[in-house]
C-alpha positions, 0 to 999 in steps of 0.5 A: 358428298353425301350427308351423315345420317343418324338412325332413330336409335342414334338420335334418340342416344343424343337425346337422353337426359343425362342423370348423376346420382351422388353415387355416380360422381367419383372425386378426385383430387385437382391436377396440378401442374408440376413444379418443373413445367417451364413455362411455354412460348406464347402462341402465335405467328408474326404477320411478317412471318405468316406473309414470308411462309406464303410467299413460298408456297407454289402459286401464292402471291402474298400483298404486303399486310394492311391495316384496318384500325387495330385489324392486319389482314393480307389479300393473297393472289392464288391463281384466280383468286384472290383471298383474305388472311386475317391475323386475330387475337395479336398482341406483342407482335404475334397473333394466336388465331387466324380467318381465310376468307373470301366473298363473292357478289354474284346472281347465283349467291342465294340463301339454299345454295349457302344453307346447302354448303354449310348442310353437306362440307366442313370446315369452311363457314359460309354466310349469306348477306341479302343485297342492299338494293333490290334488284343487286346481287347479294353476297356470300363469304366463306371463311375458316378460321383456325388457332395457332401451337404455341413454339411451332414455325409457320409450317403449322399453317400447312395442313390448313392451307391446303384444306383452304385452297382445296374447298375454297375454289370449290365453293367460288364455283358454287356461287359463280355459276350462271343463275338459272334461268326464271321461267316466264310468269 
């Protein structure tokens, strides 16, 4: 993927102070809701639902949901992978937002390779963890979080399930390839 690039003109746009003058603000009345508006179903997804959804979906093979403190989490088994789903936000049985994510331990794990993921993709995060013993291989995990619509089924996860599974296994060749070879000194 080739990187966005702004012309000179663009960036300097970006740049400009913006100014208001009392003549520039307009005032208008507030908004208020109409008397009418009932009230919206809470946003979120149960864990139990979230985890019978995936099971559905082809090559998914969903665990059962842990704990980790106050923290629900699912490992999913999708082919090769195997990847994390973190229910957050969760209160009253439902979670307003979730993470996928998954990490990886490998010699080809080096802060250009995620600083040059995170410069040229989108909507997955990834982050660079330094190994803890020298001479060990360090870390990187990519992650993607999104929000859940209120009064919408876990078929709102599609769409973002399917950008997961598309870059996810990218990235995991990225960070597992062979490290190339150090040149003798």
């Amino acid at each position: 993927m080739k990187p966005f690039v702004l012309t000179a003109a663009a960036l300097a746009l970006l740049a400009a102070p913006v100014v208001a003058s009392a003549q520039d603000v307009v005032a208008t009345a507030p908004i208020e809701a109409p008397a009418t508006a009932t009230p919206t179903n809470a946003a979120g997804l149960s864990p139990a639902a979230v985890v019978q959804w995936l099971a559905t979906q082809p090559g998914l093979t969903p665990a059962a949901v842990e704990q980790d403190g106050d923290n629900s989490y699912v490992r999913v088994g999708d082919g090769p992978l195997t990847w994390i789903l973190f229910f957050q936000s969760c209160g009253n049985g439902v979670c307003a937002d979730l993470q996928f994510s998954v990490g990886f331990a490998t010699r080809a794990v080096t802060p250009e390779v995620v600083n040059g993921w995170n410069r040229d993709r989108r909507f997955l995060k990834a982050f660079y963890e330094a190994p803890a013993t020298p001479g060990e291989a360090a870390s990187a995990v990519v992650q993607y979080d999104l929000f859940l619509r209120p009064g919408e089924g876990p078929e709102q996860l599609g769409d973002h399930l399917a950008v997961w599974r598309g870059l996810a296994p990218e990235f995991a060749r990225l960070v597992t390839r062979p490290a190339a070879a150090t040149p003798p000194a």
